[in-house]
ZARO-803193 format. One record per residue (C-alpha): residue number from 1; residue in one letter; chain; x, y, z. Coordinates in nm, 4 decimals. Each point is the difference from the previous one (the first is absolute). Layout:
BEGIN
+-----+------+------+----------+----------+----------+
: pos : code : unit :        u :        v :        w :
+-----+------+------+----------+----------+----------+
: NUM :    A :    A :        X :        Y :        Z :
...
+-----+------+------+----------+----------+----------+
***
This chain:
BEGIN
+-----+------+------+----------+----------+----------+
: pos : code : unit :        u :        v :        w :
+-----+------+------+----------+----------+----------+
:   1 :    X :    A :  14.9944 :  -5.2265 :  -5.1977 :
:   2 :    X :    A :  -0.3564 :  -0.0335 :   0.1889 :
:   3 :    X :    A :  -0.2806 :   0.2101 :   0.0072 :
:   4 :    X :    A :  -0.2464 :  -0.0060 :   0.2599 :
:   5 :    X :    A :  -0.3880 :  -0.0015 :  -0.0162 :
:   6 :    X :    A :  -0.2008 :   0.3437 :   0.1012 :
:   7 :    X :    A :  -0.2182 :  -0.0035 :   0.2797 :
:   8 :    X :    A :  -0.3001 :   0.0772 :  -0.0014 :
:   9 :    X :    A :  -0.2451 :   0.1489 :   0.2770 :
:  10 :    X :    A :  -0.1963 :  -0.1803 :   0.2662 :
:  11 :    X :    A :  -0.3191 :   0.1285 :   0.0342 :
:  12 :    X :    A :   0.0681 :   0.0942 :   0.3454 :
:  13 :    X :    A :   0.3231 :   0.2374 :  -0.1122 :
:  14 :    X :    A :  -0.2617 :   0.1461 :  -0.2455 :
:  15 :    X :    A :  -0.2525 :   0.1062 :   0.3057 :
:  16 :    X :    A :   0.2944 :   0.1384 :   0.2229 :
:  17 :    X :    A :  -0.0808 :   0.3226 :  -0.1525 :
:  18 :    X :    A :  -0.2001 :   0.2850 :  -0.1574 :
:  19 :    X :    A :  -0.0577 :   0.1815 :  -0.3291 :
:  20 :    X :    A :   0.0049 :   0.3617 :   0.0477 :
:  21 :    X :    A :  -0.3452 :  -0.0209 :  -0.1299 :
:  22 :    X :    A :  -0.0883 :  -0.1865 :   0.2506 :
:  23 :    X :    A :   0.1425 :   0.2266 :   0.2633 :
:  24 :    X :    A :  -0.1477 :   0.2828 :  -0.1462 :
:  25 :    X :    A :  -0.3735 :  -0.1494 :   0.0034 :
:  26 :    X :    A :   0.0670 :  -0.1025 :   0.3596 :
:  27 :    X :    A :   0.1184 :   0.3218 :   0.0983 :
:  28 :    X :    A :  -0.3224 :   0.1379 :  -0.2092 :
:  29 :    X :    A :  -0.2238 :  -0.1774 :   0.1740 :
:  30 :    X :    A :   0.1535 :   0.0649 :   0.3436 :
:  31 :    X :    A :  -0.0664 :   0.3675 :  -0.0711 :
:  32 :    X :    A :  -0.3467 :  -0.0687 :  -0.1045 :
:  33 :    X :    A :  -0.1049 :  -0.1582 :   0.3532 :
:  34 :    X :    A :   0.2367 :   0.2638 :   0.2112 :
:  35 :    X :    A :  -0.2087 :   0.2622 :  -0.1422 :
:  36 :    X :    A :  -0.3680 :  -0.1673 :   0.0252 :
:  37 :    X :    A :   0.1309 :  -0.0790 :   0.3784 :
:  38 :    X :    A :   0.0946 :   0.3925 :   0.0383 :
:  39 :    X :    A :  -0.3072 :   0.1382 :  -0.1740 :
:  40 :    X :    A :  -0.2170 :  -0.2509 :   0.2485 :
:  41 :    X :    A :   0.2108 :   0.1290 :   0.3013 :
:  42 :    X :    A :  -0.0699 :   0.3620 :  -0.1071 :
:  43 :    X :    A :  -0.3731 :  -0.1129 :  -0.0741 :
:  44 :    X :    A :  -0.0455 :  -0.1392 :   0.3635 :
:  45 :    X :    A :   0.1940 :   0.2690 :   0.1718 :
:  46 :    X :    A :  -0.2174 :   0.2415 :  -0.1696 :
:  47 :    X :    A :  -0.3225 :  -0.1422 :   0.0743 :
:  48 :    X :    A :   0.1080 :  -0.0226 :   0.3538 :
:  49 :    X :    A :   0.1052 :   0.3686 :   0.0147 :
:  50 :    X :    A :  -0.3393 :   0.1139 :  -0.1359 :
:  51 :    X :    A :  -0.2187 :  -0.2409 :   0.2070 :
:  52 :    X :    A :   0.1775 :   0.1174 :   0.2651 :
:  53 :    X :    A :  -0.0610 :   0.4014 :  -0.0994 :
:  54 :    X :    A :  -0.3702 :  -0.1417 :  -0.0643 :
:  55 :    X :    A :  -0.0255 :  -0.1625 :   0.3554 :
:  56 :    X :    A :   0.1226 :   0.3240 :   0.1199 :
:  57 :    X :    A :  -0.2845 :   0.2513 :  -0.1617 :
:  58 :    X :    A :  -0.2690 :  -0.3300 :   0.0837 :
:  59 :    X :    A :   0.0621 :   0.0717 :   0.3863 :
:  60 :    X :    A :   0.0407 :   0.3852 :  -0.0159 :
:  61 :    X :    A :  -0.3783 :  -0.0046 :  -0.2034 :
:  62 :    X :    A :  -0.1898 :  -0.2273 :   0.2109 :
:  63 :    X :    A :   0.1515 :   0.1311 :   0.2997 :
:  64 :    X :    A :  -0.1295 :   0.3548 :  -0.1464 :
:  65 :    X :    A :  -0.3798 :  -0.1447 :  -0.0677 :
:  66 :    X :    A :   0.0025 :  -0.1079 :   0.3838 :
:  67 :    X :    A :   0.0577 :   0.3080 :   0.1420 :
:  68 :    X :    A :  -0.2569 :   0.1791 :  -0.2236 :
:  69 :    X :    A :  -0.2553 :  -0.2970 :   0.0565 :
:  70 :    X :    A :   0.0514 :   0.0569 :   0.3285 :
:  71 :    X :    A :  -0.0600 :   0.3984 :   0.0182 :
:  72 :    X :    A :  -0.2893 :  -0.0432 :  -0.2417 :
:  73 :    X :    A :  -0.1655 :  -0.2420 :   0.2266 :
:  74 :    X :    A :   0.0309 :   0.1831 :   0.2976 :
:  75 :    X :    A :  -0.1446 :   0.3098 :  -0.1627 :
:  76 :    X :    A :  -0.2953 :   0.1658 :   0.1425 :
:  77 :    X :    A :  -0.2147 :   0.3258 :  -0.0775 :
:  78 :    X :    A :   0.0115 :   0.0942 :  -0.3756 :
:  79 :    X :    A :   0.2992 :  -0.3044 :   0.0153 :
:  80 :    X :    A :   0.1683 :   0.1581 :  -0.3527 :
:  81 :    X :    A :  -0.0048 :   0.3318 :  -0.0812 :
:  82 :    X :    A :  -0.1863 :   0.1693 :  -0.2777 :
:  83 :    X :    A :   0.0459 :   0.3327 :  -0.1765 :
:  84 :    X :    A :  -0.2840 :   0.2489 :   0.0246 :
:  85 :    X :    A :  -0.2522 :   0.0107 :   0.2645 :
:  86 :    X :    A :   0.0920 :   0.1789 :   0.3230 :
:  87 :    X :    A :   0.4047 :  -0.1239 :  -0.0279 :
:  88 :    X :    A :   0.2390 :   0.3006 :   0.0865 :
:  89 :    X :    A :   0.2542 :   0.1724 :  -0.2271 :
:  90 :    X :    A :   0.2409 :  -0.1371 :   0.1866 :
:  91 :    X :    A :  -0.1242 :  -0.4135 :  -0.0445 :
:  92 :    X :    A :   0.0284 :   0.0884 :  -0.3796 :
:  93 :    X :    A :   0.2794 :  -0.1524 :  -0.1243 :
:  94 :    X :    A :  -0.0892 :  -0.3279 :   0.1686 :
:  95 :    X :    A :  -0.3386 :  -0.0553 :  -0.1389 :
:  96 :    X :    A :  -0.0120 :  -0.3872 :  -0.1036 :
:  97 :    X :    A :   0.0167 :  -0.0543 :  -0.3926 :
:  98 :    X :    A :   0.1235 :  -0.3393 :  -0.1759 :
:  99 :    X :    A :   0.3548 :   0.0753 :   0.0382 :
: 100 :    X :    A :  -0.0363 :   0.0787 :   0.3767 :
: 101 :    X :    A :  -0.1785 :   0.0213 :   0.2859 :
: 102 :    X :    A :  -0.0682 :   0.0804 :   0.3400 :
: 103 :    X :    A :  -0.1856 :  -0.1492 :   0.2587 :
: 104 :    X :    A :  -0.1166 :   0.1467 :   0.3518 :
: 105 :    X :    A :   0.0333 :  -0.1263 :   0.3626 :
: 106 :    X :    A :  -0.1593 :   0.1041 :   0.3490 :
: 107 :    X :    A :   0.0854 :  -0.0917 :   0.3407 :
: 108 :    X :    A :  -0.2651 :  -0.0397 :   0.2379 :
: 109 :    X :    A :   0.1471 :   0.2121 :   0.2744 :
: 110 :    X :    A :   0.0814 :   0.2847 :  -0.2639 :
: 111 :    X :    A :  -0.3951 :   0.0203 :   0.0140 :
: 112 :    X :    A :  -0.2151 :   0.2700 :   0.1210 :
: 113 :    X :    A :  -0.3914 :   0.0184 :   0.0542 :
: 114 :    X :    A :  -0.0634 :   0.3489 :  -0.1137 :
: 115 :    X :    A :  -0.1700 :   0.2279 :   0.2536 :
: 116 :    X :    A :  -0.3476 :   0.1672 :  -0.1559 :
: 117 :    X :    A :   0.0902 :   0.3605 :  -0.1506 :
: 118 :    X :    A :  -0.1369 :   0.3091 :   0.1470 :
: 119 :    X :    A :  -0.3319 :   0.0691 :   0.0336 :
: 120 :    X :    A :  -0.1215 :  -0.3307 :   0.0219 :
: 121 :    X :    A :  -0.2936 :  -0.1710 :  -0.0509 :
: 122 :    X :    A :  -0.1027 :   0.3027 :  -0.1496 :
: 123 :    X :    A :   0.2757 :  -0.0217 :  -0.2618 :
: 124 :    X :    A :   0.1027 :  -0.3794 :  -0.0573 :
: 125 :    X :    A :   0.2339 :   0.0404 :  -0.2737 :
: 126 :    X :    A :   0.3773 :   0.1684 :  -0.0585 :
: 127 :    X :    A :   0.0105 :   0.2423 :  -0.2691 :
: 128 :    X :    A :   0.3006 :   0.1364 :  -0.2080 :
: 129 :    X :    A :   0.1950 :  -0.0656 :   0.3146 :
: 130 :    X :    A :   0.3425 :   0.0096 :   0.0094 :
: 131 :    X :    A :  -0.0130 :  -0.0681 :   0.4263 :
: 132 :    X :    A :  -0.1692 :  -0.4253 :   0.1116 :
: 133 :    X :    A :  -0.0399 :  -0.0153 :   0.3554 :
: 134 :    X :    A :   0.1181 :  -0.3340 :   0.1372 :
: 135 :    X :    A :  -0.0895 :  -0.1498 :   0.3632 :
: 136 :    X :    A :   0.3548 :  -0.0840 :   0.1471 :
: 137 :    X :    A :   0.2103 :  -0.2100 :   0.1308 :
: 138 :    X :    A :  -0.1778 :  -0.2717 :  -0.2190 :
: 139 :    X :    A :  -0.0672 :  -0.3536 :   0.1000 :
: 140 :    X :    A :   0.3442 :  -0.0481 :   0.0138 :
: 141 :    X :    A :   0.0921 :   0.2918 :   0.2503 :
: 142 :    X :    A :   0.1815 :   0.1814 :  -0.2690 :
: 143 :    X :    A :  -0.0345 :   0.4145 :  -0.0922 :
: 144 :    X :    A :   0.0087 :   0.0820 :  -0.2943 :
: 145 :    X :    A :   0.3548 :   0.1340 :   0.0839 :
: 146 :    X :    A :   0.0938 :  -0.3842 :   0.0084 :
: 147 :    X :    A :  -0.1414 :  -0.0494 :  -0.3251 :
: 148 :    X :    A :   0.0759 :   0.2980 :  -0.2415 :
: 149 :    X :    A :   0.2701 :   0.2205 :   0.0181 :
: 150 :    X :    A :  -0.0411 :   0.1762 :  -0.3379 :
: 151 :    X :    A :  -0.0257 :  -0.0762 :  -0.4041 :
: 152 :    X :    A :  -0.2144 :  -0.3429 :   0.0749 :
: 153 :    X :    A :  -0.2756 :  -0.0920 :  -0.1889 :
: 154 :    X :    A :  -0.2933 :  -0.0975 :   0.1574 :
: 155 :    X :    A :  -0.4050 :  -0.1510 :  -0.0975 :
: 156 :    X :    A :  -0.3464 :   0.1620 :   0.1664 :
: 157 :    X :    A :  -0.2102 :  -0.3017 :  -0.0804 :
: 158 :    X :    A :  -0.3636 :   0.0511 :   0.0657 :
: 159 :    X :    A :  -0.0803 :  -0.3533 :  -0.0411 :
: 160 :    X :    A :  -0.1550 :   0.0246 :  -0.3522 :
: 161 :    X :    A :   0.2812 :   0.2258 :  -0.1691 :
: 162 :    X :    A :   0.3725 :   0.1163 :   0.0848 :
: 163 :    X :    A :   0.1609 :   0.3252 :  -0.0559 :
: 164 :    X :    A :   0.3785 :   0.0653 :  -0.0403 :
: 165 :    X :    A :   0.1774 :   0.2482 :   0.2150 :
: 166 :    X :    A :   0.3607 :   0.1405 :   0.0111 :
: 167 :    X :    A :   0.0795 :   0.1045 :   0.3423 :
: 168 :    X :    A :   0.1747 :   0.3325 :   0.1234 :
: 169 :    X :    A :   0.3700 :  -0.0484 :  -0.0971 :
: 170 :    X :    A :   0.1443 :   0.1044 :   0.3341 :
: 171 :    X :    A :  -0.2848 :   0.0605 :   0.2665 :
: 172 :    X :    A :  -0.2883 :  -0.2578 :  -0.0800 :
: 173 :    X :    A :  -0.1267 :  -0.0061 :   0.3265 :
: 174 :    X :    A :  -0.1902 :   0.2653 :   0.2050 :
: 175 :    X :    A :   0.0042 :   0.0125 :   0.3856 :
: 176 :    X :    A :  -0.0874 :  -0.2852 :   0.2177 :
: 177 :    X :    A :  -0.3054 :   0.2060 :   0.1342 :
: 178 :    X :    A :  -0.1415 :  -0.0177 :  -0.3368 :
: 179 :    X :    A :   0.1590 :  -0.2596 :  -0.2161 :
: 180 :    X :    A :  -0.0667 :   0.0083 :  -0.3629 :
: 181 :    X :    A :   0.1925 :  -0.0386 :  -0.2982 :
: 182 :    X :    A :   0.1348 :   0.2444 :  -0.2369 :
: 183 :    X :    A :   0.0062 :  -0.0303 :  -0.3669 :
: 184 :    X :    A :   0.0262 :   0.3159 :  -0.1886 :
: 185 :    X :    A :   0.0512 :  -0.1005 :  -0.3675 :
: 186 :    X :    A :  -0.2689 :  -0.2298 :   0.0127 :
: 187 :    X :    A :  -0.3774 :   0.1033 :   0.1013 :
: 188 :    X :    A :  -0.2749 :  -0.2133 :   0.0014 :
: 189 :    X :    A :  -0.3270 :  -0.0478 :   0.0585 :
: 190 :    X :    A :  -0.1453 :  -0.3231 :   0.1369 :
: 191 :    X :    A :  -0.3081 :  -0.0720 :   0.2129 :
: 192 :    X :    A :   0.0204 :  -0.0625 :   0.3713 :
: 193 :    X :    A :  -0.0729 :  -0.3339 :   0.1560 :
: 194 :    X :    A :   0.0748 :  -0.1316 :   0.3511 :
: 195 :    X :    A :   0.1987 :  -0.2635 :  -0.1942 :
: 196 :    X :    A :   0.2126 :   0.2125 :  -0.1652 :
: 197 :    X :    A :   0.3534 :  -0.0421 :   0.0034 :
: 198 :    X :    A :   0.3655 :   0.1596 :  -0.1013 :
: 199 :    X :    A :   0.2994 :  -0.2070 :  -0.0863 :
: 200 :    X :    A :   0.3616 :   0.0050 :  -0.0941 :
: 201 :    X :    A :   0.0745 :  -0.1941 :  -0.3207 :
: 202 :    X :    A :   0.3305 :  -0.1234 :  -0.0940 :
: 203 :    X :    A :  -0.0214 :   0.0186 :  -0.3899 :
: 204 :    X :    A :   0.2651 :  -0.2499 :  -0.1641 :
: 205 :    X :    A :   0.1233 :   0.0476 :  -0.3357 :
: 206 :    X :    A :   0.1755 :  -0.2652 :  -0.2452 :
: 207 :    X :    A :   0.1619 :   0.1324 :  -0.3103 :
: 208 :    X :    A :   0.2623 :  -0.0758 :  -0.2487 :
: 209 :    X :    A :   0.2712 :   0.2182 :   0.0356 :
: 210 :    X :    A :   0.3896 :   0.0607 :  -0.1277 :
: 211 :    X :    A :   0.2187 :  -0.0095 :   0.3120 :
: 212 :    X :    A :   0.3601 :   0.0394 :  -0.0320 :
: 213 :    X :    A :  -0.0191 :  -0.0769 :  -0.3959 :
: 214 :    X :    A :  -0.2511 :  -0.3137 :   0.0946 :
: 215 :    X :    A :  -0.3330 :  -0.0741 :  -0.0895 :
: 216 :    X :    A :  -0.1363 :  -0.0977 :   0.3569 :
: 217 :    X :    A :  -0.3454 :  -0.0665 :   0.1627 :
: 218 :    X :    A :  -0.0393 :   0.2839 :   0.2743 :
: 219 :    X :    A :  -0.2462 :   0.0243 :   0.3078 :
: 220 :    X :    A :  -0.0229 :   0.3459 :   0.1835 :
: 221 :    X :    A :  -0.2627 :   0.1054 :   0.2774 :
: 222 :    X :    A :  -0.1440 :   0.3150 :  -0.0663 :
: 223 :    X :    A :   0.2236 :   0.2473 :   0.1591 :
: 224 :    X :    A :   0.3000 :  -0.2107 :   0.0284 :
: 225 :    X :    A :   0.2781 :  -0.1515 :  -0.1918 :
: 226 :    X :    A :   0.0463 :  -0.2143 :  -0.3206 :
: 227 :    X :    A :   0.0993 :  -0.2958 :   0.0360 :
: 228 :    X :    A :   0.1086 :  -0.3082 :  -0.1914 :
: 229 :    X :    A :  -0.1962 :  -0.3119 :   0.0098 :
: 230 :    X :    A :   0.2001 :  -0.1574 :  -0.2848 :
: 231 :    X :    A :   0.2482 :   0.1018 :  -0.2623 :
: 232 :    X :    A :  -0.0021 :  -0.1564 :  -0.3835 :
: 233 :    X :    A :  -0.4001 :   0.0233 :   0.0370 :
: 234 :    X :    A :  -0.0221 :   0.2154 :  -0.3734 :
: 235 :    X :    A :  -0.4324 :  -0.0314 :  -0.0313 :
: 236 :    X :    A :  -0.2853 :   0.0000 :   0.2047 :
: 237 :    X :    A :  -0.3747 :  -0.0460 :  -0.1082 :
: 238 :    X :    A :  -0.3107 :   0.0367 :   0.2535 :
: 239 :    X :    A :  -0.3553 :  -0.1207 :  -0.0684 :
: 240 :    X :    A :  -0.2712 :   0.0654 :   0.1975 :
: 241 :    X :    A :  -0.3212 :  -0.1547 :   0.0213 :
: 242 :    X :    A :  -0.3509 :   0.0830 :   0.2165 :
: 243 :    X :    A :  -0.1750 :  -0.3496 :  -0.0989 :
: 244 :    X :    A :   0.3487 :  -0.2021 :   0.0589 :
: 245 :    X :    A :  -0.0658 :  -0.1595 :  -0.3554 :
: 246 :    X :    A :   0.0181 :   0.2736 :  -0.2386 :
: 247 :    X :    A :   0.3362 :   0.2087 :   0.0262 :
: 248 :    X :    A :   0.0551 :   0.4114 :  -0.1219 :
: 249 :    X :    A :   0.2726 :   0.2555 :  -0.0363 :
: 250 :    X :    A :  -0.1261 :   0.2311 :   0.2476 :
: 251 :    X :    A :  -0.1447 :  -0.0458 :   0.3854 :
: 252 :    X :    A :  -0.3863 :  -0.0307 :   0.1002 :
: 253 :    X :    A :  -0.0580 :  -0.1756 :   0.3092 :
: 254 :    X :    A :   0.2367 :  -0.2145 :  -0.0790 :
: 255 :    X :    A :  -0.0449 :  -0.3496 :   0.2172 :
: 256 :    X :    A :   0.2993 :  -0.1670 :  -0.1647 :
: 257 :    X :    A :   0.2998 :   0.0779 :  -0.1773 :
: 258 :    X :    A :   0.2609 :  -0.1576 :  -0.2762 :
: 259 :    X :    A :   0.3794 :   0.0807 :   0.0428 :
: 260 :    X :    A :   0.2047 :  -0.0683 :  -0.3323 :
: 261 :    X :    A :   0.4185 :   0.0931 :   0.0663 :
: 262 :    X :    A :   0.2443 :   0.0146 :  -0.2618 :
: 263 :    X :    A :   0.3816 :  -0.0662 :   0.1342 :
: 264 :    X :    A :   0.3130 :  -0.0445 :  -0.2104 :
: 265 :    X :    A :   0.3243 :  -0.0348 :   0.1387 :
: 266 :    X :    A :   0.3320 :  -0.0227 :  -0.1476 :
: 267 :    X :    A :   0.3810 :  -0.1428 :   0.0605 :
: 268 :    X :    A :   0.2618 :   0.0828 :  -0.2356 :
: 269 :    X :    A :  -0.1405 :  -0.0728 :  -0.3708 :
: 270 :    X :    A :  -0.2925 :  -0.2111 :   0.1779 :
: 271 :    X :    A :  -0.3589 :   0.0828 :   0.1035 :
: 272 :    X :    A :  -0.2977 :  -0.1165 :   0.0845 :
: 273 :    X :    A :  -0.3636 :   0.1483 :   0.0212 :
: 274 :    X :    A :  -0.2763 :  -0.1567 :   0.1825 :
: 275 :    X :    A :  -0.3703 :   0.0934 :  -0.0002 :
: 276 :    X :    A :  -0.1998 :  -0.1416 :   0.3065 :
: 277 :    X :    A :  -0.3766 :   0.1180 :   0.0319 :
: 278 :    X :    A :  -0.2292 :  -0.0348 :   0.3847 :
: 279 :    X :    A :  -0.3753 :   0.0400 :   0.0517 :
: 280 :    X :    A :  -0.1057 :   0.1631 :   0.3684 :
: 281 :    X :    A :  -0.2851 :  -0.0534 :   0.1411 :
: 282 :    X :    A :  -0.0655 :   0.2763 :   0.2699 :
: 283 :    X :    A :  -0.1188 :  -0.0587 :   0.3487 :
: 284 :    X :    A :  -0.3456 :   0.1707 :   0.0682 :
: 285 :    X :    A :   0.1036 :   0.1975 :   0.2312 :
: 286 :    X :    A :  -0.1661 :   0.2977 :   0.0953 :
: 287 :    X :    A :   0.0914 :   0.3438 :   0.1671 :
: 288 :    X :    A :   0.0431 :  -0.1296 :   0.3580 :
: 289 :    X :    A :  -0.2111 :   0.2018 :   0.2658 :
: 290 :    X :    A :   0.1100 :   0.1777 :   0.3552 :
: 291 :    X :    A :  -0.0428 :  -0.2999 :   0.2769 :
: 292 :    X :    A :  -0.2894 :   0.1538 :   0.1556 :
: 293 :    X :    A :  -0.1399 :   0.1860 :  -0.2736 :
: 294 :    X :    A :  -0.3645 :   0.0656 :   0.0128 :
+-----+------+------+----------+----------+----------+
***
């Protein structure tokens, strides 16, 4: 009879394999970095998708501020609108405040010298009239047919003050033989000079307004149609300021004025809101005279 020895393990036969605790740890810890790579995939993604969102309501907001800069600083007369004073019922609703405003714009061949009102020298001045009598064609050979055909608004400046006027909705015009300009619901009184002049005014208003469920930034010409600058634009705030240091709610003189718009827009469960703020300095620009005005 023979017996033979038991073998024992080489340490390489014992490191062929693993302990299920050991594959469990290793699967563990396999989990552990698949889910910090996921949650920095997600992480990325996401701060891609809102910078992109954020890129997105950046261009749509400074795109806004340049076309406002630019209306502002082409502005001429009263340049923004003010409640009160001689503005008519139907200017109103776009008197400037700090959520809105409205600036004003005049061509130089919608310009007419006006001609001296009856009775002249002896009587120099307009009063309570509802009739100005304009010399036309202007400097720029057009009637007053070319320039209003009804519902305009329109600026007798004297040289030292302005008055508002809404002209005849239909027939604003009078015959060639004696032109003048008719504005029934607005009479005024203003004294004659040989410098005197009457102008159409393009008023331009920019408002925040809900548009097919979205907050958008809206410019309309007085008269015309709204339309959308930008959607996503939720805020607007307007400062004015007649120094160009010192800035207020409300409109006096104002030489310069600060923009501040609000956008947020959103994709899916993401958003992203954006507040961008400009400064305009308007061009001194006065109400242009007639070429060959006295």
């Amino acid at each position: 009879m023979s017996f033979s020895k038991p073998q024992r393990s080489t340490p390489a036969q014992v490191q062929a394999g693993f302990t299920l605790v050991e594959l469990l740890v290793a699967a563990a810890l396999s989990l552990i970095v698949l889910g910090l790579l996921l949650n920095m995939l997600v992480t990325t993604g996401s701060v891609k998708a809102r910078s992109a969102l954020q890129l997105s309501v950046d261009e749509s907001m400074r795109a806004s501020l340049e076309l406002m800069s630019m209306d502002l600083r082409e502005s001429m007369g009263p340049r923004v609108v003010r409640a009160g004073g001689s503005l008519p019922g139907g200017l109103a609703t776009f008197a400037s405040g700090n959520t809105s405003f409205s600036v004003t714009r005049m061509a130089a061949e919608n310009i007419f010298r006006v001609d001296a009102p009856p009775g002249y020298p002896t009587s120099n001045a307009y009063n309570n009239s509802s009739t100005t009598r304009i010399i036309s064609p202007n400097s720029a050979s057009k009637d007053c047919d070319d320039v209003f055909t009804g519902g305009e608004y329109a600026l007798v400046t004297t040289g030292s003050a302005s008055n508002w006027v809404k002209l005849h909705d239909t027939n604003p015009c009078t015959s060639p033989a004696t032109p003048a300009v008719l504005h029934p619901a607005t009479t005024i009184t203003f004294p004659y000079t040989p410098q005197t002049i009457l102008g159409r005014v393009d008023v331009i208003h920019y408002a925040i307004q809900t548009v097919d469920g979205v907050a958008s930034l809206t410019r309309q010409i007085a008269g015309g149609d709204v339309q959308v600058v930008a959607p996503d634009i939720t805020a607007m705030q307007i400062e004015y300021s007649a120094d160009g240091a010192t800035f207020a709610a409300t409109p006096v003189q104002p030489v310069a004025v600060r923009i501040t718009l609000t956008g947020q827009r959103s994709s899916g469960q993401r958003s992203s809101a954006l507040t961008l703020s400009s400064t305009v300095f308007m061009r001194d620009i006065a109400v242009p005279a007639p070429v060959g005005a006295p």
